[in-house]
C-alpha positions in Angstrom: -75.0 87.3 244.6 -77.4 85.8 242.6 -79.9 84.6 245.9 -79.9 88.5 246.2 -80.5 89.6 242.6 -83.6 87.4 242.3 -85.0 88.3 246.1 -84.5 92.1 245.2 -86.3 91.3 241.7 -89.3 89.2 243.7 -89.7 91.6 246.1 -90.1 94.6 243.7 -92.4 92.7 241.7 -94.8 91.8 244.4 -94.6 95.4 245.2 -95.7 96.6 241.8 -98.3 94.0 241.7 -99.3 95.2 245.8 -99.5 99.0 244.5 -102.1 98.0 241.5 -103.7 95.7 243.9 -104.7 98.8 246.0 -108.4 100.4 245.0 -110.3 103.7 246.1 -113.2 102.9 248.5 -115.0 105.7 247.6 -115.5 104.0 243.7 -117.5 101.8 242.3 -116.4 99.0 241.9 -118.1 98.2 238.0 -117.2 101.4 235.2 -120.5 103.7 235.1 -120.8 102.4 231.6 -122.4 99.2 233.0 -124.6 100.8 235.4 -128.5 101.4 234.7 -128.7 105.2 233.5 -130.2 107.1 236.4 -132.1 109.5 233.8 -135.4 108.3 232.9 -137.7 108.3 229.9 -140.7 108.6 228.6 -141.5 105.3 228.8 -140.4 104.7 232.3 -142.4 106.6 234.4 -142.8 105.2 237.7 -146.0 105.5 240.1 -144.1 106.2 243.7 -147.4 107.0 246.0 -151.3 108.3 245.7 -151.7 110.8 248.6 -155.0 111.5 250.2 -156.1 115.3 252.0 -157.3 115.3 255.3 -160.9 114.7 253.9 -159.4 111.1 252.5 -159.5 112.8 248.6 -156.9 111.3 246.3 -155.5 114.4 245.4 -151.4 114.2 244.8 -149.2 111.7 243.6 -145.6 111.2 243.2 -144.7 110.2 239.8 -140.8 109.6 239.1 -139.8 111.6 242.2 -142.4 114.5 241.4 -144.9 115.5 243.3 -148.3 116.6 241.0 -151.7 117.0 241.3 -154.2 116.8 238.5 -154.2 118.7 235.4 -150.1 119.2 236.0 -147.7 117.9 233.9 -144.6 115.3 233.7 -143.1 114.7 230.0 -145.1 114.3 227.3 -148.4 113.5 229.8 -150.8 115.2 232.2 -152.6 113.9 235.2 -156.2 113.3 234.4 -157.5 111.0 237.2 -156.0 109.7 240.1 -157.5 106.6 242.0 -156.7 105.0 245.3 -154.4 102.5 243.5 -153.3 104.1 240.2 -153.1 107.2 238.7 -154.3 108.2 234.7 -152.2 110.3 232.6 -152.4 111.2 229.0 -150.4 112.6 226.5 -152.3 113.8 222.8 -151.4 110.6 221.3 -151.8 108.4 224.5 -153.0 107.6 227.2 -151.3 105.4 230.7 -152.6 103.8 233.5 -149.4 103.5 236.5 -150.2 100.9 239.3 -148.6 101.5 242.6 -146.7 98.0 243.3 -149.0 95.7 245.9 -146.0 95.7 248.5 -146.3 99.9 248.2 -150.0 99.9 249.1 -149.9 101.4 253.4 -152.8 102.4 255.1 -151.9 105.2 256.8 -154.4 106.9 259.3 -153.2 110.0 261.6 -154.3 109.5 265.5 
């Protein structure tokens, strides 16, 4: 009687420790406390591309996933200049100078 007491408490123990074992795919696996905050600031603003017009005029850029064009805004700054590797923007108090990355530098010509 005892052989079974102990196999029945064994097995329901590995099952309990089976069930917590078990995980949701679909979640990360680290809390979202320890994640970097998707959200950016002011201070993070990230040059993404310099696009040319068909005349081969730097005219847009993509700035944190926005798309602008001189003399428009994003945060506290405004696009005052952009060049075929970097872009200027300036705020009243400030003013920036983003660098696209080398590796982000394509040539890209239509045929």
């Amino acid at each position: 009687m005892s052989k079974i007491f102990i196999t029945f408490i064994l097995s329901f123990a590995c099952s309990v420790n089976a069930h917590q074992g078990q995980f949701d795919p679909t979640k990360p696996l680290v809390r979202g406390s320890d994640l970097p905050s998707a959200k950016s600031t002011s201070t993070d603003l990230t040059l993404q591309s310099i696009i040319k017009d068909k005349h081969g005029a730097f005219n847009k850029v993509i700035i944190s996933g926005t798309l602008l064009k001189i003399g428009e805004p994003i945060m506290n700054y405004q696009v005052v200049a952009i060049n075929a590797n970097s872009v200027v923007i300036k705020s009243p108090d400030r003013e920036r100078t983003l660098t696209l990355l080398p590796q982000a530098i394509v040539n890209y010509k239509n045929k």
